[in-house]
C-alpha positions as CSV (number, residue, x, y, z in Angstrom):
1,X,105.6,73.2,84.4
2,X,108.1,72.8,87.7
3,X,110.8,74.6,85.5
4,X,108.1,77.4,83.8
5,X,106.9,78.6,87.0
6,X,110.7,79.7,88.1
7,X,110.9,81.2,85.1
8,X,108.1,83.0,85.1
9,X,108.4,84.2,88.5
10,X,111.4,85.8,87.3
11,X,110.0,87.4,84.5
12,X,107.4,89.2,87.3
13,X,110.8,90.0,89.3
14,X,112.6,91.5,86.1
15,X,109.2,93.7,85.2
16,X,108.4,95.2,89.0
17,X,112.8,96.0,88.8
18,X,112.4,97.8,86.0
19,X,110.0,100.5,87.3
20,X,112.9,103.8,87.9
21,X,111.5,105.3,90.9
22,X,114.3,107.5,90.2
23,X,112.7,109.0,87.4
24,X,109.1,108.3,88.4
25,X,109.3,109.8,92.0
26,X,111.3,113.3,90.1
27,X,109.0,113.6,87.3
28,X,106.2,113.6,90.3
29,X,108.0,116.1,91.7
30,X,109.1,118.6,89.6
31,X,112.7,118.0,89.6
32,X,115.0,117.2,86.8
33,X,115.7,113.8,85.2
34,X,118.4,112.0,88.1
35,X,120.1,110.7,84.3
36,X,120.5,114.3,83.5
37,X,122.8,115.5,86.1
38,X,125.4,114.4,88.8
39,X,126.5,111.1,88.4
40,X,123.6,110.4,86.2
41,X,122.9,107.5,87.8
42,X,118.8,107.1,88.3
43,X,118.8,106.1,91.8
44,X,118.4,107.7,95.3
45,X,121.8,108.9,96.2
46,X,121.8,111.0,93.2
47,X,118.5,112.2,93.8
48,X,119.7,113.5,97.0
49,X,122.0,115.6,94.8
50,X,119.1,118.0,93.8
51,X,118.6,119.6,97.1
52,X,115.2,117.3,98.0
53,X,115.4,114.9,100.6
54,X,112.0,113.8,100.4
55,X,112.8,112.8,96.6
56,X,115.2,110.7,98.1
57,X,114.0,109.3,100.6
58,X,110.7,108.2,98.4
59,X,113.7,106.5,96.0
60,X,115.3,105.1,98.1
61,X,112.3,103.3,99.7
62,X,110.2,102.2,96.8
63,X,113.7,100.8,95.0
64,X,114.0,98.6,98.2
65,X,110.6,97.5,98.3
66,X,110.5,96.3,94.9
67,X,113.2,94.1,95.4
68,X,111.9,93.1,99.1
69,X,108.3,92.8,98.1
70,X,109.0,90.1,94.9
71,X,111.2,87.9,96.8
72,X,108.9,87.7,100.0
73,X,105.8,86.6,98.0
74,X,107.8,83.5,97.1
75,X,108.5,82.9,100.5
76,X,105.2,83.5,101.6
77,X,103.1,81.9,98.8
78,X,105.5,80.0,96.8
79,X,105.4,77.1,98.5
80,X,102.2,75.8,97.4
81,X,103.3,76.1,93.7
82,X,106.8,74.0,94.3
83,X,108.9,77.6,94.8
84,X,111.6,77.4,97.1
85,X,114.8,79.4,98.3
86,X,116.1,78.9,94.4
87,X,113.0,80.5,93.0
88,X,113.2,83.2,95.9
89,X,116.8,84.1,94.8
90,X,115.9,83.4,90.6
91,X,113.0,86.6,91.1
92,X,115.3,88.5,93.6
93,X,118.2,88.5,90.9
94,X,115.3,89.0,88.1
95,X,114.2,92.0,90.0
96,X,117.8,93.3,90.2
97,X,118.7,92.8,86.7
98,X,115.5,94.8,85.9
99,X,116.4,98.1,88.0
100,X,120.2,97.8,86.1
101,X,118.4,97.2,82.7
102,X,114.5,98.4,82.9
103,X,112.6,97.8,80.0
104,X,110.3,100.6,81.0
105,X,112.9,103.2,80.1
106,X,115.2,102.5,77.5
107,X,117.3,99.7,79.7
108,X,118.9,102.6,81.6
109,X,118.8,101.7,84.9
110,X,120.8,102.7,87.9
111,X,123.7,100.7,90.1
112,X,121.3,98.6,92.4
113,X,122.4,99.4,95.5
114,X,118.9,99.6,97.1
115,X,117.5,97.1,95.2
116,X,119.8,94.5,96.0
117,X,119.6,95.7,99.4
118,X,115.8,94.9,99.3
119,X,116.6,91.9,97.8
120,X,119.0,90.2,101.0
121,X,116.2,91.3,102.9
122,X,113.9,89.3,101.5
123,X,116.3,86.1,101.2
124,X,117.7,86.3,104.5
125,X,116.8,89.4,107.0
126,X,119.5,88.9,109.5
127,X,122.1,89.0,106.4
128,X,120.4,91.9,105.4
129,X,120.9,93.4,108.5
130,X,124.6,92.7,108.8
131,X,124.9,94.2,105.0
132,X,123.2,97.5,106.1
133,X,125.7,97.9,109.1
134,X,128.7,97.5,107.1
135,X,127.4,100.2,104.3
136,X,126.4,102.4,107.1
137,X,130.0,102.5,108.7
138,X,131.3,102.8,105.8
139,X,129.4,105.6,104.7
140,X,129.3,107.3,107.9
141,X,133.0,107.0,108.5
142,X,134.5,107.9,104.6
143,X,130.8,109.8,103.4
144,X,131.1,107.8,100.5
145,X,128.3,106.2,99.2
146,X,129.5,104.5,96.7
147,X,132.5,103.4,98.7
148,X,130.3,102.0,101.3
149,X,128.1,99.8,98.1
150,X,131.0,98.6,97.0
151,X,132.1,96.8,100.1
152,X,128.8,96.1,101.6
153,X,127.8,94.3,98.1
154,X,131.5,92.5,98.5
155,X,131.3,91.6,102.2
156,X,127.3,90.1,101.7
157,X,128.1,87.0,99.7
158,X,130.9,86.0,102.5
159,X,128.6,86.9,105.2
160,X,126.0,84.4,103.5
161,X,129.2,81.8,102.9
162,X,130.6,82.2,106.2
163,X,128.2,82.2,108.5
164,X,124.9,80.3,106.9
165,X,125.3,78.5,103.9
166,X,126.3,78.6,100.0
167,X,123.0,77.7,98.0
168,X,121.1,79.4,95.7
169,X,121.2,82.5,98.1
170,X,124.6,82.6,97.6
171,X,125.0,82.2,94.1
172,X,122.6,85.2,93.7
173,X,124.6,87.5,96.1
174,X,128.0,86.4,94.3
175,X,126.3,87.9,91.0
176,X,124.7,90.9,92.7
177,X,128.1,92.0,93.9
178,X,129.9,91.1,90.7
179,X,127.4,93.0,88.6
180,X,127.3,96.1,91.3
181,X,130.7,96.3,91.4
182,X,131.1,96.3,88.0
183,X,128.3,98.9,87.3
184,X,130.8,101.1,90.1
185,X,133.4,101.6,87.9
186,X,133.3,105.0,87.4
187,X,132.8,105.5,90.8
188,X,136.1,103.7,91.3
189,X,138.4,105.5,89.1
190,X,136.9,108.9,91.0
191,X,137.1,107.3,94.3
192,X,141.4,106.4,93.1
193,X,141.3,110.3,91.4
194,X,139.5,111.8,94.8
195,X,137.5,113.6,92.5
196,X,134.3,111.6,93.9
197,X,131.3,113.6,95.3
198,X,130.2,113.0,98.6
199,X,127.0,112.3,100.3
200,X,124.4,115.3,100.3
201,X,126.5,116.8,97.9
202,X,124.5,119.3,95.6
203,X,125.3,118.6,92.2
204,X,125.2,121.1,89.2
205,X,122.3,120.5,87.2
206,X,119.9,119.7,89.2
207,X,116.6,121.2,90.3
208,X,116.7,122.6,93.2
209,X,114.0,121.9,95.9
210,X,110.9,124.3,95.6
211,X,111.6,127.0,97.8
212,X,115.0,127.2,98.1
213,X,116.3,129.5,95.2
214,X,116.6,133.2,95.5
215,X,116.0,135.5,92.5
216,X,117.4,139.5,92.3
217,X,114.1,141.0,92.5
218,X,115.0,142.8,89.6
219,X,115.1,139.2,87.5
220,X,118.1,137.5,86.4
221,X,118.4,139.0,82.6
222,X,120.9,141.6,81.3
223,X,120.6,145.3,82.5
224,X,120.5,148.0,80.1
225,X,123.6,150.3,80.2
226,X,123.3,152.8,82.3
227,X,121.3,150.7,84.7
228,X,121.9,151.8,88.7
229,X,119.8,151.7,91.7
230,X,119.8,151.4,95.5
231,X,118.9,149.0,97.6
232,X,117.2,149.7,101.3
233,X,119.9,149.8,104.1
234,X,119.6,146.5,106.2
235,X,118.3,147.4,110.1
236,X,121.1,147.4,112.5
């Protein structure tokens, strides 16, 4: 029972992971599938690629929460049951693996970034405050986000070595970061090819954010031949 409960727990973190708010929060909205365009990664930075801000923002937030939110009901209620900091870091890592792999929509899942960030939260706040720092100087000073993942997801596990203690909290940020990095590699080989887009870029694709296209009042289809006309003068 002391060795199903862990397990289980786990099981819970893996199924909350693999809700794509991504996907969910677009479909809400109107906008097109995050797979579909830019970097086709489900997650908030390339939501923020379609023009809405509020999309990604609502990403952004719930992706972190379900990796926050798992984690802090073992610290908070665990106890009771015989879950400790391993089980903690078992159902962070299960909620992790779930938003890389989510059952929910075909095990494609996005890089984790927010997730994971969610997750250090819940093990260890004051880590998790270090690791935001880092990613946002890194992102503020390259506007890179996936430059600024990549060595905030690097730095965390020797923040956690360095300054408190290797344990199970460790050994779950030493996988994060492997498994982060690794899901970056395309990201990498654009970042080397500085082909990589930047944050806030628009990407092609995507649906824009309702009422910021402008059509030709006359439509977008072909004219006949033939076809002139005259617009108004603009007011000087």
């Amino acid at each position: 029972m002391e060795t199903l409960l862990p397990l289980l727990a786990a099981v819970i973190g893996y199924l909350i992971g693999s809700l794509s708010f991504a996907v969910i929060v677009s479909r809400a909205m109107g906008l097109s599938d995050p797979r579909s365009y830019g970097s086709g990664n489900p997650g908030a930075t390339n939501v923020l690629r379609s023009g809405n801000k509020a999309a990604a923002v609502l990403t952004l937030v719930f992706d972190a929460l379900k990796g926050y939110l798992p984690v802090l009901a073992v610290n908070l209620w665990g106890a009771r049951y015989g879950l400790g900091e391993g089980a903690a870091a078992l159902v962070g890592l299960g909620a992790f693996l779930g938003h890389l792999w989510p059952v929910f929509f075909k095990f494609e899942g996005g890089k984790g970034v927010a997730t994971a960030a969610g997750v250090i939260f819940g093990l260890n706040p004051l880590l998790g405050v270090a690791t935001l720092a880092t990613w946002v100087v890194v992102a503020w000073v390259s506007r890179y986000s996936s430059l600024a993942a990549i060595v905030a997801a690097a730095l965390a596990p020797m923040y956690q070595l360095l300054i408190w203690e290797a344990g199970a909290t460790a050994l779950a940020l030493i996988i994060m970061a492997l498994l982060l990095v690794w899901r970056h590699q395309a990201n990498i080989q654009k970042l080397m090819a500085g082909t990589e887009s930047k944050l806030g870029q628009k990407a092609a694709g995507a649906t824009p954010a309702p009422g910021t296209s402008k059509k030709h009042p006359h439509g977008t289809g072909p004219k006949p031949a033939g076809h002139s006309h005259h617009h108004p003068a603009r007011k000087k």
